[in-house]
N, C-alpha and C positions, 0 to 999 in steps of 0.2 A: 693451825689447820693440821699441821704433819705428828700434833702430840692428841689432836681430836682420833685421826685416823689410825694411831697405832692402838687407841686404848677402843676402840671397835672394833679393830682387827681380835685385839686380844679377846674381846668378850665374846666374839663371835668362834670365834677358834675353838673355845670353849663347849659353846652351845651346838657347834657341830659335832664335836667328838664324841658328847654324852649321847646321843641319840644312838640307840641301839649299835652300842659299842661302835658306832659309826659317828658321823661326819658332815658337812654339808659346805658347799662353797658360799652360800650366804655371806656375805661380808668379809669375805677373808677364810674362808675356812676350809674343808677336808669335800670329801666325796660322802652319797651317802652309807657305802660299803665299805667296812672296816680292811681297806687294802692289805694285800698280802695273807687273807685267812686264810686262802684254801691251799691245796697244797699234793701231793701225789694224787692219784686217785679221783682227783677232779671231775671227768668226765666218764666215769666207767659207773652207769647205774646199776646198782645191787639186783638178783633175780627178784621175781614177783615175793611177795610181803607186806610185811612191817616193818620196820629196819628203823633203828635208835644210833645217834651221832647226839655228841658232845663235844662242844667246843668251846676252848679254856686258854684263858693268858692273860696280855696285858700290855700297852701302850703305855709309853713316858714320851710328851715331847716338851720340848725344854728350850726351843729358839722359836719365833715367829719371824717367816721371810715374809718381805716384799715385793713389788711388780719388777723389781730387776733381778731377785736373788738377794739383793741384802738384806742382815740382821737389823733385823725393827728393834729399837731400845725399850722392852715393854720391862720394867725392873722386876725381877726372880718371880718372871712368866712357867708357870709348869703345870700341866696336864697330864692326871695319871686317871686310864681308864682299865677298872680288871675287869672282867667278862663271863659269866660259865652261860654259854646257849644251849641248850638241848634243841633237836631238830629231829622233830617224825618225819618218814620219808616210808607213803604207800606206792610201791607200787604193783600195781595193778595187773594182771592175764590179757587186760584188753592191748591189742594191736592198733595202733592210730598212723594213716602215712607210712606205714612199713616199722615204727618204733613204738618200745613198749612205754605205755601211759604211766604217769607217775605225779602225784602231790605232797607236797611237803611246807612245815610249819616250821618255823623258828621263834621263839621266846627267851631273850638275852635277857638276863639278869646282870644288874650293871650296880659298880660302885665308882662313882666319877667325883675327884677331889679337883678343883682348880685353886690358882695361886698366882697373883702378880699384883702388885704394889702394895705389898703389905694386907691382900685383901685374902681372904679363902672362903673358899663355898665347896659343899659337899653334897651329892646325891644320893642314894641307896636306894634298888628296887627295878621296876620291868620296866625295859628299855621299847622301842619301835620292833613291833614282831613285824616278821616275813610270809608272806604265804605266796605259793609258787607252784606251777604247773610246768609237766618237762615230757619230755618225747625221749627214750633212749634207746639209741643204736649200738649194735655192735657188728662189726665190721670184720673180725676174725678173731681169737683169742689173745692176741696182743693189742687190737685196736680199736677205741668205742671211744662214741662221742656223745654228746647230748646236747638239745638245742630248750628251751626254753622260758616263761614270763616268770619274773618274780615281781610280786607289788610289796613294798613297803608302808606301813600303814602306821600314821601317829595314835599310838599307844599308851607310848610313855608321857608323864607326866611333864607341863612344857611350863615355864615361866619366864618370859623375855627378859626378866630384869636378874634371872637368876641362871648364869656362865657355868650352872653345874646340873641343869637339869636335863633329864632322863630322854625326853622325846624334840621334836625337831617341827612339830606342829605342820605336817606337811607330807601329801603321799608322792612316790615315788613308783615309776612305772620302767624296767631295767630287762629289757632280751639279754639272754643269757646263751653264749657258747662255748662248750669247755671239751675238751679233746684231751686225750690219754693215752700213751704207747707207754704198754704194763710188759717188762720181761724179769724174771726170777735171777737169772745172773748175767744180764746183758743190760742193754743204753734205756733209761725210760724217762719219758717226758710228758711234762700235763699242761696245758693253757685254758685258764680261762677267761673267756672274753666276755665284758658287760659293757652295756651305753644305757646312761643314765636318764630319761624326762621328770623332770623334776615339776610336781605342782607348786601351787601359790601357798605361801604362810602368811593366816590368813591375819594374825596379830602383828605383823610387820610391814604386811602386801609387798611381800618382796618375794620374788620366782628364779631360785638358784639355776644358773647355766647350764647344759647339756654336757653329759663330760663321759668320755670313751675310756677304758681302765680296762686291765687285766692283772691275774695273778700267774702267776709262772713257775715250773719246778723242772729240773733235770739232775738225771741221777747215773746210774750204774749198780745193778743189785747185783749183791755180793755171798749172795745163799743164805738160805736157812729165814727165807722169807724178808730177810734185809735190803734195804737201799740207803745209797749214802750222797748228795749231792747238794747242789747251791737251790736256792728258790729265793722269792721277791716281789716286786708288781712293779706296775707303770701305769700313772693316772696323767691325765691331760680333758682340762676343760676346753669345749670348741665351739660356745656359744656363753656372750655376756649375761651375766646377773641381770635382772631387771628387777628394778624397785626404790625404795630408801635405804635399803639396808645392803644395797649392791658393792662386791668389791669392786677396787679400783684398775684389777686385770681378770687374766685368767692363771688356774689355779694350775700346777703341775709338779709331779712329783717321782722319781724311781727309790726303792728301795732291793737289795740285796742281800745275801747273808746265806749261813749253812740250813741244809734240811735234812731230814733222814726219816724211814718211811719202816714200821714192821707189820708186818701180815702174815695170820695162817690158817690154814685149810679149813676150820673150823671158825670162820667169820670174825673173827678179829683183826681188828687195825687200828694202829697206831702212825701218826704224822707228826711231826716238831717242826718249826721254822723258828728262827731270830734272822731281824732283817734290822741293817740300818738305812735311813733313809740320805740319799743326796739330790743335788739337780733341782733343791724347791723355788719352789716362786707363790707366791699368794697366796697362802697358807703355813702351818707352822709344822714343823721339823722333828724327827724325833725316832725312835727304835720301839719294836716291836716280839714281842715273843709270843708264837701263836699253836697251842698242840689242838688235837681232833684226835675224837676216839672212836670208831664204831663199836655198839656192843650186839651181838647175836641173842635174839630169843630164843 
């Protein structure tokens, strides 16, 4: 029973991470946002436009935990997902609530390799796109926040029997609030908060649990459009898996690590994080290196 449920754990682990550089608690596995992306700048939406972001890196996890914290024996278990997403981001002149309107697409492109028991599968190609609507405030020239829906939608190509494929066979429905205090050479910090609804997959009938996460950055800018500081996330599931393909807990996880943020007057920006992750449970382990670039038309 305990060698059935590590090698599901494992496959599933698997099947969550490929999905648009994301994740799923299905059976053992992740969230469906690629914890820890985002990163300064979070909550401060761009004036009215066009606005072009890229976002590029790479996950390795390399231990799969259990419902208590311990190491599942899945033998040279590894998960390596690289990433480059481009994301349009319009926003809009129109005033909505007192905040400026704004939509935005993401299309990850994903190379996802898994590995345990002597087995390997390999994916290549478009992951689960994003598309999302948002309201942005700003509060004074240090302080903007933004509140709104982003859906996930099965894109990507799915194969239940195959721990490397692309999509996750299941939409996702995630409010979004992310907050920003931006200063030039003083304290700056970003949150963003998401809760996850998870639909039915419908080749499994299995409906991943509810699960509340944020990513986080705090800094110190140091001039010359620099900031230098720690970033991370913290994920936590607060409702069971329901189905056959249900884990045996709930999924939780923090990860930490250096960030540094450069930006200038002429609409460029740049963010880095590496984060390693600890504190897991019911899902699988591992470190992250994640950069974003805005580019100006």
């Amino acid at each position: 029973m305990k060698r059935h449920l590590t090698r599901r754990l494992a496959c599933a682990a698997a099947l969550a991470l490929a999905g648009g550089v994301a994740q799923a608690t299905e059976g053992g596995g992740l969230g469906i946002y690629p914890d820890g992306l985002e990163n300064f700048m979070s909550g401060a939406l761009p004036p009215p436009g066009v606005h072009m972001l890229v976002y590029g890196g790479g996950a390795r996890y390399d231990k799969l935990r259990g419902n208590d914290g311990e190491r599942l024996p899945v033998p040279d278990f590894k998960v390596d997902v690289n990433v480059l997403a481009p994301r349009l981001i319009w926003v809009t002149p129109q005033q909505v609530l007192g905040g400026q309107l704004a939509f935005h697409a993401i299309a990850p492109l994903l190379d996802v390799t898994f590995k345990a028991g002597g087995q390997r599968y390999r994916s290549t190609g478009l992951g689960d796109m994003t598309l999302g609507v948002a309201l942005g405030y700003h509060l004074s020239e240090s302080l903007h926040y933004v509140v709104g829906l982003d859906m996930y939608a099965p894109t990507g190509e799915y194969d239940r029997k195959d721990p490397s494929s692309l999509g996750k066979n299941y939409w996702t429905a995630q409010p979004v609030f992310a907050l920003s205090r931006i200063s030039p050479d003083g304290f700056n910090a970003d949150l963003k908060l998401m809760y996850d609804f998870n639909f039915r997959n419908t080749a499994t009938d299995t409906r991943s649990g509810q699960a509340i996460h944020a990513d986080y950055a705090v800094g110190w800018g140091v001039g010359k459009g620099w900031v230098l500081g720690v970033g991370g996330h913290a994920f936590q599931q607060v409702t069971d898996d329901n189905g056959p393909n249900s884990a045996a807990g709930r999924a939780r996880a923090f990860g930490v690590g250096p960030s540094v943020r450069y930006m200038n007057d002429r609409g460029w920006l740049f963010t880095a994080k590496w984060q390693q992750e600890f504190q897991v449970k019911n899902r699988p382990e591992g470190a992250q290196l994640y950069v974003k670039l805005a580019i100006p038309f």
